[in-house]
N, C-alpha and C positions, 0 to 999 in steps of 0.2 A: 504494500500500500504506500502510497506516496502524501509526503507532510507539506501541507500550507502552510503560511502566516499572512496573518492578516492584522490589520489596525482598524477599530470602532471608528468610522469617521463620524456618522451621527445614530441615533435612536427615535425613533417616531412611533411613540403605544407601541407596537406589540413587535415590531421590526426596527432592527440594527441595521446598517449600512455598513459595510465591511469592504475595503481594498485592501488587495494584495501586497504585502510587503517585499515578497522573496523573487519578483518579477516588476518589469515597467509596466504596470497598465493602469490608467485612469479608470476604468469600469468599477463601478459600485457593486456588491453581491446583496440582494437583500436575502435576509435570514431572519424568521422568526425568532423571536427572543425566549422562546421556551426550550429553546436548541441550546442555548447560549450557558455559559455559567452567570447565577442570577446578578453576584457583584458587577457587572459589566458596567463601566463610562466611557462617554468619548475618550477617544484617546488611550483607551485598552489596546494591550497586543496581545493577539492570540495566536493559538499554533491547530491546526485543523491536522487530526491521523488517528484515523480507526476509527473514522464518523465520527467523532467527537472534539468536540471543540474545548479548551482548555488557555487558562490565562496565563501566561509567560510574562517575566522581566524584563 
């Protein structure tokens, strides 16, 4: 399986706004925020592997 990262750019109700860190791309991912771990803010980094999303340093 292969690892994302990603950075919370924004949260709107019930969906986060997620861009890719570990690649160039301007594209927003939206994801339900029930996916998410629930401490999530703007400006979180997270690591996506093994369908799960998790908060990184």
């Amino acid at each position: 399986m292969e690892t994302f990262y990603y950075i919370v750019e924004s949260i709107e109700s019930d969906y986060a706004n997620l861009r890719r860190t570990d690649i160039e791309s301007d594209d927003l991912k939206l994801v339900a925020r029930a996916l998410l771990p629930p401490e999530i803010r703007e400006g979180t980094k997270l690591k996506y592997e093994m369908l799960q999303y998790t908060i990184i340093e």
